[in-house]
C-alpha positions in Angstrom: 104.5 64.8 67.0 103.4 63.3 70.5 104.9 61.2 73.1 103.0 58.0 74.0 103.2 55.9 76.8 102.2 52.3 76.2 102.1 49.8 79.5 102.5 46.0 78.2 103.5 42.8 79.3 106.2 40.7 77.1 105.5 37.1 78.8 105.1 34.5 76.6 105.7 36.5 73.8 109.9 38.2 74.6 111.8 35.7 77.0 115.2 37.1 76.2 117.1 39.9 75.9 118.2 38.9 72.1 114.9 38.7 71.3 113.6 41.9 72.5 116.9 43.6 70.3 115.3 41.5 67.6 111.6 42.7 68.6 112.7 46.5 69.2 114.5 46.6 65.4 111.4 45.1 63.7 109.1 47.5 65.9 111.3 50.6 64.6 111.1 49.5 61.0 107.2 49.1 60.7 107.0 52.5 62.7 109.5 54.5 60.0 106.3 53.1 58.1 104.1 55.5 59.8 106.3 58.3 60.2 106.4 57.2 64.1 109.5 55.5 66.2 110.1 54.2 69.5 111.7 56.3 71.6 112.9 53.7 74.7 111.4 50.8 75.5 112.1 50.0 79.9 111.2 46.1 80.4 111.0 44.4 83.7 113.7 41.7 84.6 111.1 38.9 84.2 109.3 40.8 81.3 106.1 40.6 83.0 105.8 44.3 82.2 107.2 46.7 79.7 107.3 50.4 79.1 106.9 51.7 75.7 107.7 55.7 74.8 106.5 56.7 71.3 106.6 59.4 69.1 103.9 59.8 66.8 101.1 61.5 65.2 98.4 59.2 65.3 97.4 56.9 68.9 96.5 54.8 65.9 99.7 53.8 64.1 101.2 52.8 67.5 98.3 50.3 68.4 98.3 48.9 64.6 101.8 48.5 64.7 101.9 46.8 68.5 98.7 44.6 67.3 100.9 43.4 64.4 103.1 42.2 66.7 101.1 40.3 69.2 101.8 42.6 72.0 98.8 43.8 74.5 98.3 47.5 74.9 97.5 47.8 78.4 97.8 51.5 79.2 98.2 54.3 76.2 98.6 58.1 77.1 100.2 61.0 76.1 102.9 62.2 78.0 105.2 64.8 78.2 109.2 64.4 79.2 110.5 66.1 82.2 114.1 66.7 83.3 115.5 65.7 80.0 115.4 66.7 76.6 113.8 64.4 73.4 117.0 64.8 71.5 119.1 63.6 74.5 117.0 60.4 75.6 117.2 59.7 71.8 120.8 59.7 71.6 122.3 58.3 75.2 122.5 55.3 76.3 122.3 56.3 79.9 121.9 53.3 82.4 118.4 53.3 84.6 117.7 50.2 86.1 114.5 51.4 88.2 110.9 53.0 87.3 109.1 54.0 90.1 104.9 54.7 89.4 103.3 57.4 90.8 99.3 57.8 90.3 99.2 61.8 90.7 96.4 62.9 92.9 92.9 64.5 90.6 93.3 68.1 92.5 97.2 68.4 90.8 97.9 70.2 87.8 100.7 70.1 85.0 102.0 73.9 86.3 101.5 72.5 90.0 103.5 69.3 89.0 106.2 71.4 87.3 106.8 73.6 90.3 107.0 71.3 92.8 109.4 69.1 90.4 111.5 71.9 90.3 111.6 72.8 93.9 112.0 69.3 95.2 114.6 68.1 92.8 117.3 70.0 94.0 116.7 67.2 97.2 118.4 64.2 95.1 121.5 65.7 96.2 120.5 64.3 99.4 120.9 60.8 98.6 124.2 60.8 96.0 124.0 57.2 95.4 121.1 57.4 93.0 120.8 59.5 89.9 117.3 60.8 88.7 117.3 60.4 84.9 113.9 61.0 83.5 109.9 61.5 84.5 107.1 60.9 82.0 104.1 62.8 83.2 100.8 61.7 81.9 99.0 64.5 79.8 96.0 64.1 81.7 97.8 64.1 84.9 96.8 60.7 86.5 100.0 59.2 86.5 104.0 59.6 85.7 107.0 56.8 85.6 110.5 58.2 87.0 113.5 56.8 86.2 116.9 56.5 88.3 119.8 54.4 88.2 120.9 53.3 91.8 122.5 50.6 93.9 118.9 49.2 95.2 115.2 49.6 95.9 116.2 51.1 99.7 117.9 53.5 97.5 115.3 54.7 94.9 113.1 55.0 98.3 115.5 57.1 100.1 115.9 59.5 97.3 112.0 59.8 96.6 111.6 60.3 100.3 114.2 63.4 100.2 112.4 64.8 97.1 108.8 64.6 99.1 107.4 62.3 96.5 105.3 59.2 97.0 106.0 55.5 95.1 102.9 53.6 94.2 105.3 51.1 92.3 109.1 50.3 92.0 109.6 47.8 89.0 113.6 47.0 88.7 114.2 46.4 84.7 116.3 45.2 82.3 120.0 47.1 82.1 120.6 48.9 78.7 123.3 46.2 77.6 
């Protein structure tokens, strides 16, 4: 199975956070279909954008299932979960209530990206009023979403800063309530 990232936008089609509960079970239930599920879903506060993690098999069953529902595929890649393991973001609950983009230079690599990740991180310490949860690194290396729970936007920026890592976005979502 492979992880999926799928870039949306809910407006006009979720406008509350009932419905995208109601939106998210349906989703999962025609995915168990396909032998696929939706790993997290990270939505902006005014659902003008939404971030969809999948596992699957088949790119295919994903798109079907999202075209089913109305809801435009944007972005789809392959990605690959750093700093946390499947099981894990599968079971917690954990609060993030930033994503911060970052479009990954052409001349970096996966084992290049890894590295760095590893010697940097150790930097968040830095700045203890944010936590790093989770990075989703594009396969193909052209982009990867971080996520962090913290206090505000001066915050996330702060800690990216200690870690030596520039922000091409910062989109505050929806809490996990």
């Amino acid at each position: 199975m492979s992880l999926y990232l799928v870039e949306s936008s809910l407006n006009g089609i979720v406008t509350s956070k009932e419905q995208l509960h109601e939106t998210t079970n349906s989703l999962q239930d025609k995915l168990a279909e396909k032998s696929a599920s939706l790993i997290e879903i990270q939505v902006s506060k005014d659902f003008s954008r939404a971030f969809f993690i999948f596992e699957s098999n088949q790119r295919n069953d994903i798109t079907e299932v999202l075209r089913e529902f109305s809801i435009p595929v944007q972005l789809i890649k392959q990605v690959r979960l750093v700093g946390k393991d499947l099981e894990e973001v599968k079971k917690s609950n954990e609060v993030v209530n930033y994503l911060v983009e970052w479009n990954i230079p052409e001349n970096i690599t996966m084992e290049q990206y890894l590295e760095r990740k590893k010697k940097n991180s150790v930097h968040y310490q830095e700045v203890p009023e944010v936590k790093f949860s989770r990075t989703y690194v594009c396969e193909d290396m052209t982009k990867c979403l971080c996520f962090y729970d913290a206090p505000d936007e001066e915050a996330v920026k702060r800690a990216r800063q200690a870690v030596q890592t520039p922000i091409d976005s910062i989109t505050e979502i929806l809490p996990n309530e």
